[in-house]
C-alpha positions as YAML, in Angstrom:
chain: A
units: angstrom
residues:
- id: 1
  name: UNK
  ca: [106.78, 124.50, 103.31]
- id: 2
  name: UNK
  ca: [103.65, 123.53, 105.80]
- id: 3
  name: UNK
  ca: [103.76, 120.56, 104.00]
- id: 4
  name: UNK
  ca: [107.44, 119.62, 105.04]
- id: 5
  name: UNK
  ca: [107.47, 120.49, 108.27]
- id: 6
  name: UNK
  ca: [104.03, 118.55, 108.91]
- id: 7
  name: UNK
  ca: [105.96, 115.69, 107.13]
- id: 8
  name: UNK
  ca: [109.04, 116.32, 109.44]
- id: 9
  name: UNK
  ca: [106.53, 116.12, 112.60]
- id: 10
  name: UNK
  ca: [104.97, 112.83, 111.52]
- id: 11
  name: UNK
  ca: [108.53, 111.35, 111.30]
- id: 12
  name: UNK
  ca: [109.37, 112.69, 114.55]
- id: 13
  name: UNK
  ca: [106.47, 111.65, 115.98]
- id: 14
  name: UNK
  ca: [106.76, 107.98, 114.48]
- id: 15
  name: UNK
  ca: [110.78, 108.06, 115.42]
- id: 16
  name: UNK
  ca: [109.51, 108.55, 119.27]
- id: 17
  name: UNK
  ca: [106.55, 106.05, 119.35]
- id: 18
  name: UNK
  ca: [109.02, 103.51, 117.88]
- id: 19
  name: UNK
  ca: [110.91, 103.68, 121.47]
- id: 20
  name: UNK
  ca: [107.71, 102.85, 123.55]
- id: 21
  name: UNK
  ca: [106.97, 99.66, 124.29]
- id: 22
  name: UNK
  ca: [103.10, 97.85, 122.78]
- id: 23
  name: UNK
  ca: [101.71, 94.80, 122.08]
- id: 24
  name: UNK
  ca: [102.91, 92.49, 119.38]
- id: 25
  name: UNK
  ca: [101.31, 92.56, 116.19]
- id: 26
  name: UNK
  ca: [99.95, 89.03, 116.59]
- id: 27
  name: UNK
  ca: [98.01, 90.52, 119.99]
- id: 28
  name: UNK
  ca: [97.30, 93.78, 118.54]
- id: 29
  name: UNK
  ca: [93.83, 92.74, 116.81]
- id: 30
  name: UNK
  ca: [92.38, 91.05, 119.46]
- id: 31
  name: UNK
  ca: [92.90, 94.65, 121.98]
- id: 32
  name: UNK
  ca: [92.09, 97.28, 118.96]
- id: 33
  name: UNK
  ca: [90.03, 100.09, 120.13]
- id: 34
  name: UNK
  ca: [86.21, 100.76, 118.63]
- id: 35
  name: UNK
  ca: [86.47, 102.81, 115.63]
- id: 36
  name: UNK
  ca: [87.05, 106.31, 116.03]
- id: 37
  name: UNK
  ca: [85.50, 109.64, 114.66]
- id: 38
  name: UNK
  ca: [87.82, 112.18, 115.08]
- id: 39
  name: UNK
  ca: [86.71, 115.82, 113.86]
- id: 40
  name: UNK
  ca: [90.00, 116.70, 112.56]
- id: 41
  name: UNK
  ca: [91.57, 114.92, 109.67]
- id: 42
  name: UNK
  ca: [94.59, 114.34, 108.29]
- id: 43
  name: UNK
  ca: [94.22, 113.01, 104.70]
- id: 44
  name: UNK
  ca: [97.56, 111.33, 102.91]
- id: 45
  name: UNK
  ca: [99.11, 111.93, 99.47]
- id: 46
  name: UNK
  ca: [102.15, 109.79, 98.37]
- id: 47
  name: UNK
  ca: [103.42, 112.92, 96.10]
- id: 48
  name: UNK
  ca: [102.21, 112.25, 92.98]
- id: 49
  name: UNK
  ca: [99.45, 113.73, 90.45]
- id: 50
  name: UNK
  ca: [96.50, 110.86, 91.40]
- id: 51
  name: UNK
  ca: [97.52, 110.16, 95.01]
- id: 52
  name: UNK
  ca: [97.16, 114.08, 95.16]
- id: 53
  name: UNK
  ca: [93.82, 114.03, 93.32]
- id: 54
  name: UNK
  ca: [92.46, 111.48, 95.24]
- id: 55
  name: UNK
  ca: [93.29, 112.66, 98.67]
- id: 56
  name: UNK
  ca: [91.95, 116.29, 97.78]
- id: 57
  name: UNK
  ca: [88.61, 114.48, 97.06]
- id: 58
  name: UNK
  ca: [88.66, 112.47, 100.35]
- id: 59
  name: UNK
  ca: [89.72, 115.91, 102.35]
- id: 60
  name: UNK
  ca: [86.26, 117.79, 100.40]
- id: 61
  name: UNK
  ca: [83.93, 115.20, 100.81]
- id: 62
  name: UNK
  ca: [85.22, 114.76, 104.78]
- id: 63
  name: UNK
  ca: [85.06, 118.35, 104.74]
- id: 64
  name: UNK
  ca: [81.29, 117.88, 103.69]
- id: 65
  name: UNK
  ca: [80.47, 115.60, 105.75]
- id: 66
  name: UNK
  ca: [81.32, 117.72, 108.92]
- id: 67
  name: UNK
  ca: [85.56, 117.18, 109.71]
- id: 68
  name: UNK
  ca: [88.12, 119.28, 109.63]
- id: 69
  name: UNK
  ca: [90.51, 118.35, 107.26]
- id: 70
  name: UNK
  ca: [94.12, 118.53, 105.90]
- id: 71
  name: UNK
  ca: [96.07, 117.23, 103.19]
- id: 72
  name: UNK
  ca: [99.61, 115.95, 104.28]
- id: 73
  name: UNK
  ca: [102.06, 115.07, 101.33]
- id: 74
  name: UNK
  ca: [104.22, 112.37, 103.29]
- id: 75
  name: UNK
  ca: [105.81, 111.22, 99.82]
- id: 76
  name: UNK
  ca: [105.52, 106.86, 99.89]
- id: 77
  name: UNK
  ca: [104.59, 103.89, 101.38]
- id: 78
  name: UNK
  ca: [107.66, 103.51, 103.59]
- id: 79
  name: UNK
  ca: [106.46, 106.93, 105.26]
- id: 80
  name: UNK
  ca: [102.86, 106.90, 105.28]
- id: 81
  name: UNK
  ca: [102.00, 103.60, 105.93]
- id: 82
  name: UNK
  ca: [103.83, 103.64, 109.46]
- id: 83
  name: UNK
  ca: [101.94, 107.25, 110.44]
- id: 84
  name: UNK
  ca: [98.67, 105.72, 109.40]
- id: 85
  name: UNK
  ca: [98.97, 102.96, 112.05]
- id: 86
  name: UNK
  ca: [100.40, 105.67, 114.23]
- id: 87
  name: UNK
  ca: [97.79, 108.04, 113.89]
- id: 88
  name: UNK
  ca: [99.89, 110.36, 112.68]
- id: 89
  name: UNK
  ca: [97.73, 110.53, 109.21]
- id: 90
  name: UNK
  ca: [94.23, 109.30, 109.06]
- id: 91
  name: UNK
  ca: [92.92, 108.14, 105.87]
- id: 92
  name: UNK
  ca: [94.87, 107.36, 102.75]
- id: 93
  name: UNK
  ca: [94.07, 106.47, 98.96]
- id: 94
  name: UNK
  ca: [95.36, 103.08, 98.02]
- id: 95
  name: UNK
  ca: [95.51, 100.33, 95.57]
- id: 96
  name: UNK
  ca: [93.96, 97.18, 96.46]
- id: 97
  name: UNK
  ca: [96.06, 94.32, 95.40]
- id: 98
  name: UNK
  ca: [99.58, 96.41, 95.31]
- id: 99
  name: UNK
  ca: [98.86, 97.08, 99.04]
- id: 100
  name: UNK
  ca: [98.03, 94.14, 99.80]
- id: 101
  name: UNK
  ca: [101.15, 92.19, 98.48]
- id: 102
  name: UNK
  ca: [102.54, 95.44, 100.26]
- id: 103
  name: UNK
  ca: [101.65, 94.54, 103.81]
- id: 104
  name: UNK
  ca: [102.48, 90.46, 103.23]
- id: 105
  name: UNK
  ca: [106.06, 91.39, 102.19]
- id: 106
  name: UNK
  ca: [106.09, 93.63, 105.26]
- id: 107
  name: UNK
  ca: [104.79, 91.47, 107.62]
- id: 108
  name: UNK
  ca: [106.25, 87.70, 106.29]
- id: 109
  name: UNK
  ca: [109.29, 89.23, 104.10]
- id: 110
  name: UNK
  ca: [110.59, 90.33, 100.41]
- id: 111
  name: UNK
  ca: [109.87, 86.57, 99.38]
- id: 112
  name: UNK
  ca: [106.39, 85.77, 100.75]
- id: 113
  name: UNK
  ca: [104.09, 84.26, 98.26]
- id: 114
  name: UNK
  ca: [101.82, 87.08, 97.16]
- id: 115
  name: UNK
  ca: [98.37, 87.29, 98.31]
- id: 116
  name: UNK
  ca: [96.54, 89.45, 95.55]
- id: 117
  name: UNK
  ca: [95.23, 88.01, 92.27]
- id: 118
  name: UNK
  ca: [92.70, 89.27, 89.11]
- id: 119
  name: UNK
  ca: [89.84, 88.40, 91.50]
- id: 120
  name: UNK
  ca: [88.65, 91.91, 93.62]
- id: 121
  name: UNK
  ca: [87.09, 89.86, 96.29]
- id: 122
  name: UNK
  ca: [89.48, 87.59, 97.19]
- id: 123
  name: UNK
  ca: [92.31, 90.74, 96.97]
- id: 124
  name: UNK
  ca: [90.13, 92.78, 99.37]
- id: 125
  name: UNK
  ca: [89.76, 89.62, 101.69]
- id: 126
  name: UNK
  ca: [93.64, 89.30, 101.48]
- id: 127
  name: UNK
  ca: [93.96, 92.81, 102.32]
- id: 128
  name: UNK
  ca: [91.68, 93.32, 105.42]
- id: 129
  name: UNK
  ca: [93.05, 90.42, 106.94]
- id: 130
  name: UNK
  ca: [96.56, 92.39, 106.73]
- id: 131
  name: UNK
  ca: [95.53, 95.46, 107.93]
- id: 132
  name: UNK
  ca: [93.04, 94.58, 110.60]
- id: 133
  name: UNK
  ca: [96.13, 93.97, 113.35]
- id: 134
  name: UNK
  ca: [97.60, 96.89, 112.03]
- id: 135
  name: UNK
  ca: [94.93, 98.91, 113.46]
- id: 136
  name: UNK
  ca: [93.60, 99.99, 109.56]
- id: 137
  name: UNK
  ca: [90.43, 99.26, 108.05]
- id: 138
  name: UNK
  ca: [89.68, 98.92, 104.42]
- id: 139
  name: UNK
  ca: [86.75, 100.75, 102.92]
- id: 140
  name: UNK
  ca: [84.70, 99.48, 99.78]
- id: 141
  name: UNK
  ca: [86.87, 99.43, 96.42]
- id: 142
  name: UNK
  ca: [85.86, 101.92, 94.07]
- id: 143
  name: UNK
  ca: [85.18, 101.59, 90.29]
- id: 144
  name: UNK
  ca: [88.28, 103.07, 89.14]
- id: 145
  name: UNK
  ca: [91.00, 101.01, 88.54]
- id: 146
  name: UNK
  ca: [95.41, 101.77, 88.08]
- id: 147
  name: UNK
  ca: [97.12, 99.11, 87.06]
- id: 148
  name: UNK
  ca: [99.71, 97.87, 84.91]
- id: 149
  name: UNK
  ca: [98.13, 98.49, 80.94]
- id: 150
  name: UNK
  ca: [99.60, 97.74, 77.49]
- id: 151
  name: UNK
  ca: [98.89, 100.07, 74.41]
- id: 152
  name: UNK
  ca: [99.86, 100.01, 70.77]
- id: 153
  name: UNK
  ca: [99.90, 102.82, 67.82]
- id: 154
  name: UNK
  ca: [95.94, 103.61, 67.14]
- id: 155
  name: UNK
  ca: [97.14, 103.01, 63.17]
- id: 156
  name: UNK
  ca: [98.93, 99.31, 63.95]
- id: 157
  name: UNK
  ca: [95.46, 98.32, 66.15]
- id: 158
  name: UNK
  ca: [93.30, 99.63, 63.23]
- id: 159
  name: UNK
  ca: [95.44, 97.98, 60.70]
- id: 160
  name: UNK
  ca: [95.57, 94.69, 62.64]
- id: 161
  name: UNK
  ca: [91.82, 94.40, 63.92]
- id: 162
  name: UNK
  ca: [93.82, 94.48, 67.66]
- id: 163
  name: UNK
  ca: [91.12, 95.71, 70.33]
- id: 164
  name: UNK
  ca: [92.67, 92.90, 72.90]
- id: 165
  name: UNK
  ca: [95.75, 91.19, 74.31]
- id: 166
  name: UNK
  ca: [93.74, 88.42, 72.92]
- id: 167
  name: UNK
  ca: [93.78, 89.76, 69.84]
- id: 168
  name: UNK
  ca: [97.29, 90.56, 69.40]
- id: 169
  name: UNK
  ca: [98.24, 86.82, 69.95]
- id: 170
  name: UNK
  ca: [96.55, 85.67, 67.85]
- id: 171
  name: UNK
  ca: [97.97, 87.71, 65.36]
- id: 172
  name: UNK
  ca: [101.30, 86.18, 65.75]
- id: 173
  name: UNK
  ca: [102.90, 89.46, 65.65]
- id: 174
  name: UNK
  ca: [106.55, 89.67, 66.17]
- id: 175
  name: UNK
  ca: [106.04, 92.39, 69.19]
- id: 176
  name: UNK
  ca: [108.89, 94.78, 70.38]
- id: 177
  name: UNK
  ca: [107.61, 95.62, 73.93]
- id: 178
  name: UNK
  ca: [108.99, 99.58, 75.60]
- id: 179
  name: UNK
  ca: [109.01, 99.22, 79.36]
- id: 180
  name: UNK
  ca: [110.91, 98.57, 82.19]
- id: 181
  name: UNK
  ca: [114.02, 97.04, 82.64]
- id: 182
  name: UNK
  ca: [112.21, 94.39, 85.51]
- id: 183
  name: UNK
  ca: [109.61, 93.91, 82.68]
- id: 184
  name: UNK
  ca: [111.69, 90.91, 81.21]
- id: 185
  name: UNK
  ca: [111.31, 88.86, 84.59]
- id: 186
  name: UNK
  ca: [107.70, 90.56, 85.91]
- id: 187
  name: UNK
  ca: [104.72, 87.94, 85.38]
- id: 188
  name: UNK
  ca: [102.36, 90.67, 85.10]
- id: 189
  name: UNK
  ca: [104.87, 92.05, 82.06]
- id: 190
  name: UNK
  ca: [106.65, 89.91, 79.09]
- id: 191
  name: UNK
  ca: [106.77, 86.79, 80.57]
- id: 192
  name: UNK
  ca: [102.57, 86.89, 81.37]
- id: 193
  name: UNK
  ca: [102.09, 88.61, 78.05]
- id: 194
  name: UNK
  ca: [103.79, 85.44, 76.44]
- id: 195
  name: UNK
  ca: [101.85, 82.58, 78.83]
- id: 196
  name: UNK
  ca: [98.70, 84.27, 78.81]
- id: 197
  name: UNK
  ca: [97.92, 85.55, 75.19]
- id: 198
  name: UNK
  ca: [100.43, 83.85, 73.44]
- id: 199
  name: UNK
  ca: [102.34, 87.48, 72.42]
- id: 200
  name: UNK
  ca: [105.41, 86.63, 70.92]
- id: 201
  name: UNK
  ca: [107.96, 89.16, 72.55]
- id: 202
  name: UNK
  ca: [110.95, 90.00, 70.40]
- id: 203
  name: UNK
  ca: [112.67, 91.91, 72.89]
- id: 204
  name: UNK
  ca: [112.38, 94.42, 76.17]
- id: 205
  name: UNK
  ca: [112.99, 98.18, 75.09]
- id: 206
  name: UNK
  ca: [114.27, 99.70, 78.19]
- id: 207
  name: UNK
  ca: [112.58, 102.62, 77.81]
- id: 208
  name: UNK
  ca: [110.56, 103.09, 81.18]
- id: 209
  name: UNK
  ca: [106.95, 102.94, 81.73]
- id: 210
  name: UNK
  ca: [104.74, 105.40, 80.16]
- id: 211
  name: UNK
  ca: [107.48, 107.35, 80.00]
- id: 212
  name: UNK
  ca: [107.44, 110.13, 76.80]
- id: 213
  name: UNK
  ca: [110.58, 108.12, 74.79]
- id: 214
  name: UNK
  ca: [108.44, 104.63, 75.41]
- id: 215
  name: UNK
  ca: [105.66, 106.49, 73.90]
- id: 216
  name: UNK
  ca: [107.55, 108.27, 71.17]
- id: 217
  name: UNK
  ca: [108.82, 104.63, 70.39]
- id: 218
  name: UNK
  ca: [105.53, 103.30, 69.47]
- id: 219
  name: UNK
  ca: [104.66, 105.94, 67.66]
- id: 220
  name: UNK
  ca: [107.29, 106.14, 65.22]
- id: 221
  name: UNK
  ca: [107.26, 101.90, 65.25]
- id: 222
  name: UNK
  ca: [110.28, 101.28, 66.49]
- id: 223
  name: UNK
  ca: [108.22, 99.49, 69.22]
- id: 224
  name: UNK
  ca: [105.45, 97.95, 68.85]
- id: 225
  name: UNK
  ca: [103.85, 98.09, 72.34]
- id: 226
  name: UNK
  ca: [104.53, 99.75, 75.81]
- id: 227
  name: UNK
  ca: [103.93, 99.07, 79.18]
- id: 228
  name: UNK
  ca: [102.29, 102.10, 81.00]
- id: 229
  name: UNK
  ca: [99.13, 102.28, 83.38]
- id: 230
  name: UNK
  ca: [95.38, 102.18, 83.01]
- id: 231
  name: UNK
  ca: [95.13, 105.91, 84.03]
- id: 232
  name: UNK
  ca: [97.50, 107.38, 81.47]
- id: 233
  name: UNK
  ca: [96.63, 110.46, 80.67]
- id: 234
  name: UNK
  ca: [98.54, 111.28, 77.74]
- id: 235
  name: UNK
  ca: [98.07, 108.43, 74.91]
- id: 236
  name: UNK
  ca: [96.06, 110.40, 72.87]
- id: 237
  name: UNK
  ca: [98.57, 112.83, 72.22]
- id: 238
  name: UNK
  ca: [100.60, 110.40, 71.27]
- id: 239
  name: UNK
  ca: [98.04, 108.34, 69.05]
- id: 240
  name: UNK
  ca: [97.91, 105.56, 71.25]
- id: 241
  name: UNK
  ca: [95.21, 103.05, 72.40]
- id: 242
  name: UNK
  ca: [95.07, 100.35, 75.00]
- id: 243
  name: UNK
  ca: [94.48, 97.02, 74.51]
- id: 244
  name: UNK
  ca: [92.05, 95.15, 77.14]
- id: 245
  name: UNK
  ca: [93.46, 93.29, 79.45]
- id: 246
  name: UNK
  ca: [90.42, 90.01, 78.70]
- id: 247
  name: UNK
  ca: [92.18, 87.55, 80.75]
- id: 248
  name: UNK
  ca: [92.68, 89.51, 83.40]
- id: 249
  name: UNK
  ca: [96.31, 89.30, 83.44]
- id: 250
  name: UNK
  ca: [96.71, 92.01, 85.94]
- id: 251
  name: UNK
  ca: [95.92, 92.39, 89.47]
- id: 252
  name: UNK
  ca: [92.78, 93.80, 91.02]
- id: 253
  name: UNK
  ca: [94.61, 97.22, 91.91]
- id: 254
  name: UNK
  ca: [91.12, 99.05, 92.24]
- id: 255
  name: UNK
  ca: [91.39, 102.45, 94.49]
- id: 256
  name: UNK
  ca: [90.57, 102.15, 98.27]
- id: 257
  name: UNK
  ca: [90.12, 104.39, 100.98]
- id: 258
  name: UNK
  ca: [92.10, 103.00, 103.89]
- id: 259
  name: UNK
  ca: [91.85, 104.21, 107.47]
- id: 260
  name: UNK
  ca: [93.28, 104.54, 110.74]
- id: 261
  name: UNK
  ca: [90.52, 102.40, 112.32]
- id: 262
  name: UNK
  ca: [90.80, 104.30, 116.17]
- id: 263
  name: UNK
  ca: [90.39, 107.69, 114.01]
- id: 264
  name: UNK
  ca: [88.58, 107.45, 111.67]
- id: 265
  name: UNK
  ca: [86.67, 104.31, 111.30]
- id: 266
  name: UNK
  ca: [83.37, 105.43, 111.80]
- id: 267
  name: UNK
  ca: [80.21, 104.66, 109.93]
- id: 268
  name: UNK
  ca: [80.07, 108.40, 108.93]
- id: 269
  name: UNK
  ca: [83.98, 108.51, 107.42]
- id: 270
  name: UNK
  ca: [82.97, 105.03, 105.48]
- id: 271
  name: UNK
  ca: [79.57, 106.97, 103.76]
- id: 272
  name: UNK
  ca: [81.22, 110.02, 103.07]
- id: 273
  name: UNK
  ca: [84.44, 108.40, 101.20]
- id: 274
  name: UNK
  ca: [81.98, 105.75, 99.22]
- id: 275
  name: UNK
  ca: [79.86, 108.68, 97.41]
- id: 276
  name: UNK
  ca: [82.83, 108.63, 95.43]
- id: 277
  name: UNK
  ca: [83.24, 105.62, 95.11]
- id: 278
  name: UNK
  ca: [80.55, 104.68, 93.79]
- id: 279
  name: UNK
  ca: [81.00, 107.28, 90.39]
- id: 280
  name: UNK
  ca: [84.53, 107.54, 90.08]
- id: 281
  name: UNK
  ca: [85.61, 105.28, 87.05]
- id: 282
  name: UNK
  ca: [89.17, 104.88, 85.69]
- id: 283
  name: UNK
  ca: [88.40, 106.68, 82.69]
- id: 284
  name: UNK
  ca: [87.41, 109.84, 85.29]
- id: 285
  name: UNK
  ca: [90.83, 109.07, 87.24]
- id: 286
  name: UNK
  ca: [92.56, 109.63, 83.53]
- id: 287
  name: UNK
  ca: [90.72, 112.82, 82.53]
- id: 288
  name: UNK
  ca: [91.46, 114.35, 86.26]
- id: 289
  name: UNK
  ca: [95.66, 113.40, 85.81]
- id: 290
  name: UNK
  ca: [95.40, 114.98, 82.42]
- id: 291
  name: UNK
  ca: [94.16, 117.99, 83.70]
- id: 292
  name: UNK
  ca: [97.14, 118.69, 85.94]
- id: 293
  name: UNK
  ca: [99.78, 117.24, 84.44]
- id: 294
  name: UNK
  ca: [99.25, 118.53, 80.75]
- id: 295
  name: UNK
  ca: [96.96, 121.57, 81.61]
- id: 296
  name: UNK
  ca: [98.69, 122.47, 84.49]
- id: 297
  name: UNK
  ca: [95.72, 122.85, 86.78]
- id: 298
  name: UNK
  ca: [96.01, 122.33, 90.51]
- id: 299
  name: UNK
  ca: [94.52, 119.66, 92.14]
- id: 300
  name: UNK
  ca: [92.59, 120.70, 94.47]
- id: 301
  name: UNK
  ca: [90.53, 122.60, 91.69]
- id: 302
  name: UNK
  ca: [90.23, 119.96, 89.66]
- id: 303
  name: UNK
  ca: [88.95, 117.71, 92.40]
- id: 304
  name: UNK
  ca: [86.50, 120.16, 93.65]
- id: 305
  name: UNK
  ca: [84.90, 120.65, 90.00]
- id: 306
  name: UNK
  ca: [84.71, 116.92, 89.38]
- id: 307
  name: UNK
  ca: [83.05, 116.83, 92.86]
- id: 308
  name: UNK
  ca: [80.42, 119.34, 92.06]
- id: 309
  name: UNK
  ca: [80.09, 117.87, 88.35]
- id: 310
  name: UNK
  ca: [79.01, 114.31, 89.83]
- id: 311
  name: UNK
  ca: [77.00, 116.36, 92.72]
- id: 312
  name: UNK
  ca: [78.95, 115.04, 95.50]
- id: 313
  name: UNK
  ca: [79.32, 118.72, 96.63]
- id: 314
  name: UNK
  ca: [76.41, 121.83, 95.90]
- id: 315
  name: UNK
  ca: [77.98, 124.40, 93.66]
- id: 316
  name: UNK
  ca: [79.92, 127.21, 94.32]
...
């Protein structure tokens, strides 16, 4: 319930700042305020099991570092990204390149070229130019990595010597792919799989992705590969393995802490947040979802023991 009506009062608050007048977001870089180090926090989850894990992390290691801080659940992009340039929430986890093409869309349009690629640097580059005028810095990228990932029966890569993409093409394998409907015209899905490794897709199983019937699919072989997400935290139970991603078909959509620079863009906020940064992996990101979302452990516990296990905070 405090979550909702903290929601409701950053919507109000963004419905009433949208009236005033400003400068234009051309101008708005050039009169941006030195970065601010607010003591009290507001920390952003988009709703689901790793935005939540993530921002509990950010709000404990803020929390360590001196603030006061809060988790607000504002639910997606469309919400949160407007109250972070408002103020209205502070610091939010992100993806690198999916925000990125994120903020070009908003800013030039639904059609604009996109701006993020395989290569990290050039994404981040991309991606600070964006949000600088919005009044947001980007932190460093972390280790840990989400992004699109494609995985196969741990019997069919075993009896096909398949630890890549790469290898699967060359296999010349007639491949029945479970994923999304938009996966038959996404170039990061069948048609990238095909001009990249040279995977001959049969046909798009509109099953979802890394949803429990795509997963049930390859398992039983009536697919033979699905599209879910580098953090998956449920293959195993499924006897599934991913295959590596050589040719870097997919974006650079590392995690990043992004800020409301006037806020919280201080030296301080940047140290605290890169501590876990710097040991977080996407392996660690896929161990944490697992333990809420098939152990049914809360968050905030889980983040606070992986916290203390890496001895980013002193034990209880």
């Amino acid at each position: 319930m405090r979550a909702a009506v903290a929601a409701l009062a950053v919507l109000t608050a963004l419905g009433l700042s949208a009236c005033a007048g400003g400068p234009s977001l051309e101008n708005r870089s050039a009169i941006t305020a030195s970065p601010g180090d607010s003591r009290d926090l507001a920390i952003g989850s988009a709703g689901f099991t790793e935005s939540e894990l993530l921002a509990q992390m950010y709000a404990a290691l803020l929390q360590h570092a001196g603030y006061r801080t809060h988790v607000l659940t504002v639910g997606n992009r469309e919400l949160y990204e407007p109250a972070l340039e408002a103020g209205q929430v502070d610091v939010v986890p992100e993806y690198a390149a999916t925000f990125a093409d994120w903020l070009n869309a908003k800013s030039k349009g639904a059609k604009a070229a996109p701006v993020a690629s395989p290569d990290l640097g050039a994404t981040m580059a991309a991606l600070r130019r964006l949000a600088g005028p919005r009044g947001l810095s980007v932190l460093p990228a972390g280790r840990a990595v989400d992004q699109n990932a494609f995985a196969v029966s741990a019997a069919y890569a075993r009896t096909h010597h398949l630890k890549t993409l790469s290898d699967l093409g060359r296999a010349k394998l007639p491949v029945r792919l479970a994923a999304g409907d938009e996966c038959v015209q996404r170039p990061f899905c069948a048609p990238g799989l095909k001009k990249t490794y040279g995977i001959d897709i049969t046909a798009v199983d509109p099953k979802g992705v890394g949803t429990t019937p795509a997963k049930r699919a390859v398992q039983n072989g009536q697919d033979q590969m699905m599209l879910t997400t580098s953090t998956d935290a449920t293959l195993d139970q499924f006897g599934l393995v991913l295959l590596a991603d050589d040719k870097k078909l997919q974006n650079a959509d590392n995690v990043v802490p992004v800020v409301n620079r006037a806020r919280a863009g201080s030296e301080r906020v940047a140290a605290a947040l890169n501590r876990l940064n710097k040991v977080l992996t996407t392996a660690d990101l896929a161990h944490l979802n697992e333990q809420v979302d098939s152990w049914r452990r809360l968050p905030a516990d889980v983040a606070h023991n992986y916290l203390q296990s890496k001895g980013l905070l002193p034990k209880d």
